[in-house]
C-alpha positions as CSV (number, residue, x, y, z in Angstrom):
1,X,13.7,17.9,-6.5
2,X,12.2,17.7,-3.2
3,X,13.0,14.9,-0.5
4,X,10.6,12.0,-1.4
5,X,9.2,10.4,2.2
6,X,7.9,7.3,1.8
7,X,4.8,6.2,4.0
8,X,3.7,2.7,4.9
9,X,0.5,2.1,5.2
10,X,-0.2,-1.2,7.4
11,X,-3.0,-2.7,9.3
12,X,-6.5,-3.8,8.5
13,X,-8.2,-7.0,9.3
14,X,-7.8,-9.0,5.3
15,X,-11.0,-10.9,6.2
16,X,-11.4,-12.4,2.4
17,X,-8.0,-14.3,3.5
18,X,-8.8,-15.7,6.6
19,X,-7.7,-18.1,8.4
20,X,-4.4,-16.8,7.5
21,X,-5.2,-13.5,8.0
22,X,-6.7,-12.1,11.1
23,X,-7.3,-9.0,12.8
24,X,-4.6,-9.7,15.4
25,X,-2.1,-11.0,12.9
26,X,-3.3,-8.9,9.1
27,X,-3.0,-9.5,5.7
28,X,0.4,-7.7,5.6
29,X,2.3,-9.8,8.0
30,X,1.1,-13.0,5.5
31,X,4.1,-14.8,4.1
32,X,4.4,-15.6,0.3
33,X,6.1,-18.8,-0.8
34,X,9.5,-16.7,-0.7
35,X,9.4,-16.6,3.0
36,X,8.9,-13.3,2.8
37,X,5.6,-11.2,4.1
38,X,4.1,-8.2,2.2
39,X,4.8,-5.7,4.8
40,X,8.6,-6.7,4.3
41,X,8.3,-6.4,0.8
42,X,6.7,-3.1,0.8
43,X,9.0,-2.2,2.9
44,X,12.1,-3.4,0.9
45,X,10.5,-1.5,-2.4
46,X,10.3,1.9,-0.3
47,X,13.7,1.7,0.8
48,X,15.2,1.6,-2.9
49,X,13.5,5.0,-3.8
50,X,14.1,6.8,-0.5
51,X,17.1,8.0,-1.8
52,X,18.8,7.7,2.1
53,X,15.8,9.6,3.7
54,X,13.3,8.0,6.4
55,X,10.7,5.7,5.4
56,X,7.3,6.6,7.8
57,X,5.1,4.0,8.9
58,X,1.3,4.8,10.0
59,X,0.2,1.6,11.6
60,X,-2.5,0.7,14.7
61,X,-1.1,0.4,18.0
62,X,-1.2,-3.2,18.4
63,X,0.5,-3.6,15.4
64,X,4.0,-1.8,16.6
65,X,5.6,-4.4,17.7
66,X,4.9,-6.5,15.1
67,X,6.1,-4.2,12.6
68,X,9.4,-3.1,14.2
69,X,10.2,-6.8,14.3
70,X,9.1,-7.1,10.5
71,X,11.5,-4.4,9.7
72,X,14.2,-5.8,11.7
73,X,14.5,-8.8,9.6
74,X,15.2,-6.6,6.6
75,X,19.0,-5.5,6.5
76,X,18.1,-1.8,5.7
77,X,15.4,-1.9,8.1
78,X,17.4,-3.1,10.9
79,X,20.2,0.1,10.6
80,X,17.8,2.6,10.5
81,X,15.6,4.0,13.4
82,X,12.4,4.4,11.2
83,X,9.5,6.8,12.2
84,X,5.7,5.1,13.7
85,X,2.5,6.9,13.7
86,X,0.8,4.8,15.7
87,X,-3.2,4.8,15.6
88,X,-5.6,3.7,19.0
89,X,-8.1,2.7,16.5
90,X,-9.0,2.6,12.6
91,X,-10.4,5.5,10.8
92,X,-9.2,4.8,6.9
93,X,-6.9,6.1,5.0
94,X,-7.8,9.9,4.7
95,X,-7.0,11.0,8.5
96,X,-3.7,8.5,8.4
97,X,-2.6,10.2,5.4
98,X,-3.1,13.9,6.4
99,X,-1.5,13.1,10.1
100,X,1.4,12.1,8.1
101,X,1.3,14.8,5.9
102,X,1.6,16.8,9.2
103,X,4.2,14.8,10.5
104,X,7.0,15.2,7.1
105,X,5.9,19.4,7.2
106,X,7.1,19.6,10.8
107,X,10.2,17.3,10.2
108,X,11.3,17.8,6.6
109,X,9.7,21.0,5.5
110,X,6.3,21.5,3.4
111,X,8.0,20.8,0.4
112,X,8.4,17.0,1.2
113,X,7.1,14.4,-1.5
114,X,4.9,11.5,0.5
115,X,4.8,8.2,-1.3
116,X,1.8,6.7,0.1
117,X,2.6,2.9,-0.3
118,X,-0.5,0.4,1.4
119,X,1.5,-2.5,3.0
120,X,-0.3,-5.8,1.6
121,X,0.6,-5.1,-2.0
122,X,3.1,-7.7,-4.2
123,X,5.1,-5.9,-6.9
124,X,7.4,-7.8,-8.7
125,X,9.3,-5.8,-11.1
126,X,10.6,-3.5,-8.4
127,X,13.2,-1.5,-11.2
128,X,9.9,-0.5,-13.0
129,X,8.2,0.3,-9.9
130,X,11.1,2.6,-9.0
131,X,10.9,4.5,-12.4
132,X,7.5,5.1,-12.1
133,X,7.7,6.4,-8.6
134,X,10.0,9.1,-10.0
135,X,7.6,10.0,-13.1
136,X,5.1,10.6,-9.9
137,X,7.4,12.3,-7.7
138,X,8.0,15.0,-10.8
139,X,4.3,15.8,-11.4
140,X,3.9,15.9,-7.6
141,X,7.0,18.5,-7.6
142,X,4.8,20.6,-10.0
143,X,1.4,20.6,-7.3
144,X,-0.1,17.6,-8.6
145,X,-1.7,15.0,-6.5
146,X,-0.7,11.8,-8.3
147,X,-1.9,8.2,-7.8
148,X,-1.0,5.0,-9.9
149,X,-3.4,3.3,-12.8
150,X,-2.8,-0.4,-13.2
151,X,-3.7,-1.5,-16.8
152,X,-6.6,-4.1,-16.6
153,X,-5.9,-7.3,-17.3
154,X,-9.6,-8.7,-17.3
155,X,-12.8,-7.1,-16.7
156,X,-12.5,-7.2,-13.1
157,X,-15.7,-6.2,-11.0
158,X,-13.7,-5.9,-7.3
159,X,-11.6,-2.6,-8.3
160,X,-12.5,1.2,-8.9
161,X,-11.4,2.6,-12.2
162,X,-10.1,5.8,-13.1
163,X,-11.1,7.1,-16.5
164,X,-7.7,8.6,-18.0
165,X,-7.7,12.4,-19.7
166,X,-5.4,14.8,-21.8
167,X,-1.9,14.0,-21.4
168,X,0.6,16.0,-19.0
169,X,4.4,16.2,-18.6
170,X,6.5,13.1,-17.5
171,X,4.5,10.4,-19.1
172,X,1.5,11.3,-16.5
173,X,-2.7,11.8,-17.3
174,X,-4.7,14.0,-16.0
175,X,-7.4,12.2,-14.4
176,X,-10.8,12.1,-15.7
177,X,-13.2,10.9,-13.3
178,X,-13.0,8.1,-10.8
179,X,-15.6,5.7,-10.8
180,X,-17.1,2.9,-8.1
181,X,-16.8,-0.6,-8.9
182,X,-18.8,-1.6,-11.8
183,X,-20.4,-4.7,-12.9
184,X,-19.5,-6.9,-15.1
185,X,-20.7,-5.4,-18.8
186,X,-19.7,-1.9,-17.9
187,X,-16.3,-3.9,-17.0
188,X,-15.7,-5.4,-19.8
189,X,-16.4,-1.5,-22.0
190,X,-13.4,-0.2,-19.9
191,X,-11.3,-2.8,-20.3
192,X,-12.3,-2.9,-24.1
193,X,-12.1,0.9,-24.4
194,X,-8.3,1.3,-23.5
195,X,-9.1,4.6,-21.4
196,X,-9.1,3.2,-17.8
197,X,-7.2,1.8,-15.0
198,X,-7.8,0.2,-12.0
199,X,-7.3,2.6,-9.2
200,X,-3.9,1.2,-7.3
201,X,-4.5,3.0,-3.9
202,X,-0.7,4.3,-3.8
203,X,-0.4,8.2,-4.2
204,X,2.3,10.9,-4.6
205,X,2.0,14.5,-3.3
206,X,3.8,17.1,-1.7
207,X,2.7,17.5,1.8
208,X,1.8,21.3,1.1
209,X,-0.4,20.3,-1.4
210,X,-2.3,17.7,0.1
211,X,-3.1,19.5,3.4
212,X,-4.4,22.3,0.6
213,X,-6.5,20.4,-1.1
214,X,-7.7,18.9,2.1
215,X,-8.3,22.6,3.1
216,X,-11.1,22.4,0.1
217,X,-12.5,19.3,0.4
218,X,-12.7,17.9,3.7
219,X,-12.1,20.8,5.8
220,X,-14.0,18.7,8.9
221,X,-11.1,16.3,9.0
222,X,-8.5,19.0,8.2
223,X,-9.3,20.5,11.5
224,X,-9.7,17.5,13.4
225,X,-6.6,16.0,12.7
226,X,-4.9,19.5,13.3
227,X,-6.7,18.8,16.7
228,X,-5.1,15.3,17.1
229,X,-1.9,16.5,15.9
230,X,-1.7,18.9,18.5
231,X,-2.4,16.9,21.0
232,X,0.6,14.7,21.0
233,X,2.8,14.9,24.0
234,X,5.9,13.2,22.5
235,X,6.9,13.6,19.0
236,X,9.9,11.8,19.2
237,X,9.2,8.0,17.6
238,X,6.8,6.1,18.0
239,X,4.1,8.9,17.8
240,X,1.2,7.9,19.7
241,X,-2.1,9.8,19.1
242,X,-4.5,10.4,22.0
243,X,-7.6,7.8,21.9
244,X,-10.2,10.6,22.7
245,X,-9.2,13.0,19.7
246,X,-7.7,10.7,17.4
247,X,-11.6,8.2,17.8
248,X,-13.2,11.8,16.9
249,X,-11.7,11.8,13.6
250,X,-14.1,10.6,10.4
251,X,-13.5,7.3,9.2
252,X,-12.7,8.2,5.3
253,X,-10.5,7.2,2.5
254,X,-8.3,10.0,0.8
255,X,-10.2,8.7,-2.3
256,X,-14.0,9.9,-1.0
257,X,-12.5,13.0,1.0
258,X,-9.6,14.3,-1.8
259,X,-8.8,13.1,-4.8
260,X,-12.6,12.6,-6.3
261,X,-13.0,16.2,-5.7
262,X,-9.1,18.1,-5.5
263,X,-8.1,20.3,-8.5
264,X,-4.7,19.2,-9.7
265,X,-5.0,15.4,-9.9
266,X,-2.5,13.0,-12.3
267,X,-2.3,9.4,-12.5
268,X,0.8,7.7,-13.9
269,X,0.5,4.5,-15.7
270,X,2.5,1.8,-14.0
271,X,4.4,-0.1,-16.1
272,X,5.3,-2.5,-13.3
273,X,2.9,-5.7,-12.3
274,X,0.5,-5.4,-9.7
275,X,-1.8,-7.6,-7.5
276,X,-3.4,-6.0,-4.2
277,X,-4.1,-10.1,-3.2
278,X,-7.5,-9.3,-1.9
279,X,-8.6,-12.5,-2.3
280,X,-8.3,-16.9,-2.1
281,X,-8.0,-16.8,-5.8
282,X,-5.7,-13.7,-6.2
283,X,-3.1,-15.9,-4.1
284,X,-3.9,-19.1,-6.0
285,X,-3.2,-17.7,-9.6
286,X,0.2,-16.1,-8.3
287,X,1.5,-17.6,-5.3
288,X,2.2,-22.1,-4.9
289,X,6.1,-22.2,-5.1
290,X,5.6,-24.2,-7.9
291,X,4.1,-24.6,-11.5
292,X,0.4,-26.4,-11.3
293,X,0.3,-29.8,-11.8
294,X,-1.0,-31.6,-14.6
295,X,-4.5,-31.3,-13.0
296,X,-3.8,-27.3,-12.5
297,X,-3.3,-28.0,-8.9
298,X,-1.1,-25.2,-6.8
299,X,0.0,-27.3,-3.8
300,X,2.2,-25.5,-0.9
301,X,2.2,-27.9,1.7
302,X,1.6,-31.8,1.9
303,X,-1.3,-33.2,-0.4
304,X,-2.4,-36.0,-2.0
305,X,-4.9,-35.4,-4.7
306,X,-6.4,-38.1,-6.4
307,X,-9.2,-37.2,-9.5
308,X,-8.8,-33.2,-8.5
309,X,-8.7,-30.9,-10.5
310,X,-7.7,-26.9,-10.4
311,X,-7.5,-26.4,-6.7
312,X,-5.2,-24.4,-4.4
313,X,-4.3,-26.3,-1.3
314,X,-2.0,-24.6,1.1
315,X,-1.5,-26.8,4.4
316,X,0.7,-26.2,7.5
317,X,1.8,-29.4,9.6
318,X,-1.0,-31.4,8.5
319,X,-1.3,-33.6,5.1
320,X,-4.4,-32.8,3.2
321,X,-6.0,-35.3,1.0
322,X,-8.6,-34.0,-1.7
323,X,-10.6,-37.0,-3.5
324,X,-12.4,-36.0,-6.9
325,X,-12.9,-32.1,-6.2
326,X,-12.0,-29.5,-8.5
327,X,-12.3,-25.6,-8.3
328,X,-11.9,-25.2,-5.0
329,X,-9.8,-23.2,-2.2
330,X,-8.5,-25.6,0.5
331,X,-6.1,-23.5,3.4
332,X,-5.6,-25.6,6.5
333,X,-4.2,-23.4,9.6
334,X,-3.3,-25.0,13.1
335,X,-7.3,-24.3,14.4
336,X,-9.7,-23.7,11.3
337,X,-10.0,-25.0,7.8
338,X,-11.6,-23.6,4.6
339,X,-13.0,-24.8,1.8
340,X,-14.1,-23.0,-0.8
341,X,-15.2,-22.6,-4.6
342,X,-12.8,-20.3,-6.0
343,X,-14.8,-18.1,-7.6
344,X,-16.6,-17.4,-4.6
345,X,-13.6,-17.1,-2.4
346,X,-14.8,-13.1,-2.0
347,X,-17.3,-14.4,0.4
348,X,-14.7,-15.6,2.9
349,X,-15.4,-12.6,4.2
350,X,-19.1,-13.2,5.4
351,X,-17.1,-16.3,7.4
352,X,-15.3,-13.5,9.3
353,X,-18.6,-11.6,9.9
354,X,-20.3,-14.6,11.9
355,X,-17.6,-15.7,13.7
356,X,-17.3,-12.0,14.9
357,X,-21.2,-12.3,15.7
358,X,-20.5,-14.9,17.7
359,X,-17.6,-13.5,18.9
360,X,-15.4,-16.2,18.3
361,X,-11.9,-16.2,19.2
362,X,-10.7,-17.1,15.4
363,X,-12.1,-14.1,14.0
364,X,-9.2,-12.4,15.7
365,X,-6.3,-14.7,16.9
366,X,-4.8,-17.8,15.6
367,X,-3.7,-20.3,17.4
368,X,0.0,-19.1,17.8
369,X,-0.8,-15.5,19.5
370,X,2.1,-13.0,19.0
371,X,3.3,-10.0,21.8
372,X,5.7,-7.8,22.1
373,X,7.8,-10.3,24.4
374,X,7.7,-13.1,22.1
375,X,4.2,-15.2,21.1
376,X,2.5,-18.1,23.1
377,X,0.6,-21.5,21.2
378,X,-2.3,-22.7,22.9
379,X,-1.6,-26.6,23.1
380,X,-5.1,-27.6,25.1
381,X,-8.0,-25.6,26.2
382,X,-10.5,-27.1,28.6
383,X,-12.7,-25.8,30.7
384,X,-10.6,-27.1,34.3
385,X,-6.7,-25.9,32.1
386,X,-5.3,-23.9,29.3
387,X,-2.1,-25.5,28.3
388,X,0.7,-22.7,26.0
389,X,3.9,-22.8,24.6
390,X,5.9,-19.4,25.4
391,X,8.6,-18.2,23.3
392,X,10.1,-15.1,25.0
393,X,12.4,-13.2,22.9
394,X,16.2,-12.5,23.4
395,X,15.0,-9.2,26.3
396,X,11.8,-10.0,26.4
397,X,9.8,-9.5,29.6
398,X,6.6,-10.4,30.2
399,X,4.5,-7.9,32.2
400,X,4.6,-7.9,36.5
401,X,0.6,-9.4,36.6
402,X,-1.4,-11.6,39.2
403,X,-4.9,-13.7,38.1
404,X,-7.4,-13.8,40.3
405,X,-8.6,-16.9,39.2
406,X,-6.4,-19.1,38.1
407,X,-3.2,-20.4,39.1
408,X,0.0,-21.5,36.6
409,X,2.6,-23.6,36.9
410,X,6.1,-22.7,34.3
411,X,8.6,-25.9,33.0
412,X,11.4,-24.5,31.1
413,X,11.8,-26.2,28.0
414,X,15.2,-24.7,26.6
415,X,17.1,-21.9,27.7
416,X,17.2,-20.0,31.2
417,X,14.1,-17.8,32.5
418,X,14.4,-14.7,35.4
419,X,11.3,-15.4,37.5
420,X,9.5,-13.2,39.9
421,X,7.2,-14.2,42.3
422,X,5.9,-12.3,45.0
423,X,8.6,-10.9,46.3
424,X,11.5,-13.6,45.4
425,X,13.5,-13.3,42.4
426,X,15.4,-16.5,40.7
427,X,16.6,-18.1,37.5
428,X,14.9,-20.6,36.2
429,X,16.6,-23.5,34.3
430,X,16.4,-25.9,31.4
431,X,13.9,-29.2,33.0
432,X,13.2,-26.5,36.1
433,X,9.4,-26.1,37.6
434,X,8.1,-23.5,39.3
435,X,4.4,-22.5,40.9
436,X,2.5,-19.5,40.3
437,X,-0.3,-19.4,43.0
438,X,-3.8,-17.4,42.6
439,X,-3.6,-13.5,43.4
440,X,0.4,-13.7,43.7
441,X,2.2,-10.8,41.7
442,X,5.0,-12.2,38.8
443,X,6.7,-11.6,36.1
444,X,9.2,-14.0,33.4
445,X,11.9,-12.4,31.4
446,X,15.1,-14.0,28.7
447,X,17.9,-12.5,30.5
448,X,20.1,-14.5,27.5
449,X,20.5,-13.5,23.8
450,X,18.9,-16.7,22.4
451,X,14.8,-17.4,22.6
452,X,13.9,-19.5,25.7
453,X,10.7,-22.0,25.8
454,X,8.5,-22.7,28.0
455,X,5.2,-24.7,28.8
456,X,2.6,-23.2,30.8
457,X,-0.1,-25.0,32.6
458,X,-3.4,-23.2,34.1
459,X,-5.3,-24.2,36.5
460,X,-8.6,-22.8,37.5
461,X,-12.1,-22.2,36.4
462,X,-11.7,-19.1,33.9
463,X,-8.7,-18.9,31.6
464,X,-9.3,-15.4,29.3
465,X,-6.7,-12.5,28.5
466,X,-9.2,-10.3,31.0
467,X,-7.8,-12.1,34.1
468,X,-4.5,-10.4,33.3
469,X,-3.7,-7.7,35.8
470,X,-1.1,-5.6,34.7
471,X,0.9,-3.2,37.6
472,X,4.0,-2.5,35.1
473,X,4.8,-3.2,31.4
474,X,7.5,-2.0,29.5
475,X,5.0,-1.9,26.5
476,X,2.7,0.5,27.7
477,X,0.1,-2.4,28.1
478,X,0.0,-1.5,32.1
């Protein structure tokens, strides 16, 4: 049987889970009560059926970092060099998928079986999982573009189905039809009628076959991702795809542009559990490190609840009291709160939508903004200072940048710090000070193998990221 290539799917902004997800920090770097975020766990489930092969990850740009640091937490992860596509800018799933599909022809050979695997799932039984993945990778061995049914569990209005048809080889269906989300009677006929599943959004197809099909049903974004695959100067890892050609590219899910419309098209039945988390309440029914109260309250964090009854309350440093409340989603971050009724909690989203109107801050960052170097914490912001809290990474090195309007001033917390400034270079100790002045070109790097801290005070009269002049970066920011 053909080599099966496993390929990550990770980014997108998870606005129905804010404030814990945002688009500078998604829904697949979220923890679960295990310590563990989905991206890992994806991840970890990939690497159990890759049989020893590479595991390819399509993510955006300014994700990279985050990712390669995800993966090196994970033992596997760590001892392999593991393939990036990285993306300049969203354009769904269909392009991603096909420039990946690309990618495993010119590496492996056209026979190679892609496991398309979206990074914010949780999947629990990860033996069943695995035997699944191998009843798909069969029927994809035989042409067959395969995705994964979840049984319904209640007639749920927020998925698309897929009606089931005749039976094939391997335990797989042929599929039927795929249809939109319904509402809630024609939801509860499915689910009552036994012939449909919720579409998973995980496929399995040789690489041959999918550019094919794509041939016959999206022939526009065929072409232009041959375009943008072409265009690549450096193939060797991470594969960066030119803005220009890669932002003329439809934005389209291999759902609208292939499998409604392809030929051969199975679906496999998982038998493992499933939850895509796509909302307050997905979490709440699945994820509180502990069994409800006798209230039903799910409780990570500290609470006091007193006449409250089945909320999820998930705090971070802060206690949270809730006083004669019931059905509701309380998540406390450092900088925002919600609050929500839990069966509304799909409207978090609109949250995200005016914040972004307003172009607030929170609709992208949180208050602990991670780079590639290591992450800072705003502590104050006024409008004379900005106060942060660095953490550079063991190697980390901050880009060689002047402000023209403001001025900083660096205390090392704990560990020792290489400084540049201007044109002198020094180490800068534990309880040591130094002075950034306006317009004068510097840089801070952690010479050491342990994290060094830092607190960072700014003085001026404008304090945002576009005051950053970058002449080098070892992260391609420059």
């Amino acid at each position: 049987m053909s080599k099966l290539v496993p390929v990550i799917l990770s980014g997108g902004a998870g606005t129905r889970l804010w404030p814990v997800s945002r688009s500078a920090y998604p829904k697949p770097f979220m923890r679960m009560a295990d310590g563990q975020s989905l991206l890992y766990k994806t991840l970890d489930r990939a690497l159990r059926v890759a049989d020893g092969g590479p595991v390819l990850t399509v993510t955006g740009r300014d994700y990279y970092f985050l990712t390669r640091d995800e993966y090196a937490r994970h033992p596997r992860g760590a001892a392999q060099s593991l393939p990036f596509l990285l993306e300049p800018v969203g354009r769904n799933t269909a392009p991603a998928i096909g420039l990946a599909a690309m990618h495993a022809m010119e590496h492996i050979g056209a026979a190679a079986i892609l496991l398309v695997l979206p990074a914010d799932h949780l999947i629990g039984d990860v033996d069943a999982f695995a035997a699944d993945v191998r009843r798909a990778q069969a029927l994809a061995q035989d042409g067959f573009l395969v995705t994964f049914g979840i049984k319904p569990t209640a007639p749920e209005t927020g998925f698309g189905y897929i009606r089931m048809g005749a039976v094939l080889a391997h335990g797989g269906r042929e599929i039927g039809a795929f249809v939109e989300k319904p509402d809630r009677a024609t939801a509860e006929k499915y689910l009552a009628s036994g012939d449909y599943a919720w579409n998973s959004g995980m496929f399995c197809f040789r690489a041959d076959a999918l550019l094919d099909a794509m041939q016959t049903t999206c022939p526009d974004v065929l072409t232009t991702a041959r375009v943008c695959y072409a265009a690549v100067r450096e193939r060797a890892s991470p594969v960066e795809f030119d803005k220009d050609t890669f932002a003329a590219l439809p934005d389209i899910s291999i759902d609208y542009a292939v499998m409604e419309r392809a030929g051969r098209r199975a679906v496999v039945a998982a038998s493992f559990d499933w939850n895509d988390i796509g909302s307050w309440k997905a979490v709440s029914e699945i994820e509180a490190g502990a069994a409800p109260d006798a209230s039903g309250n799910r409780v990570q964090g500290m609470a006091v609840t007193i006449d409250t009854e089945n909320c999820y309350i998930q705090g971070g440093k802060r206690l949270i009291a809730a006083v004669g409340v019931k059905d509701l989603v309380i998540v406390d971050t450092a900088d925002a709160v919600l609050v929500a009724d839990r069966e509304r909690a799909q409207q978090v989203k609109q949250v995200v939508e005016q914040l972004r109107a307003a172009d607030h801050a929170a609709a992208r960052f949180h208050q602990t903004v991670h780079r590639p170097w290591g992450s800072f914490t705003v502590l104050e912001d006024e409008t004379d200072c900005k106060v942060k809290r660095l953490t550079v990474k063991p190697g980390g090195i901050l880009s060689l940048q002047k402000h023209h309007r403001r001025s900083e001033h660096w205390t090392v917390v704990d560990g020792t710090a290489r400084v540049r400034i201007g044109d002198r270079e020094f180490l800068l100790q534990r309880n040591e000070s130094t002075f950034i002045p306006m317009d004068t070109l510097h840089r801070l790097e952690n010479p050491t193998d342990k994290d060094i801290h830092l607190i960072e005070v700014q003085c001026g009269d404008y304090f945002g990221e576009d005051d950053i002049v970058r002449l080098e970066d070892v992260y391609g920011r420059a």
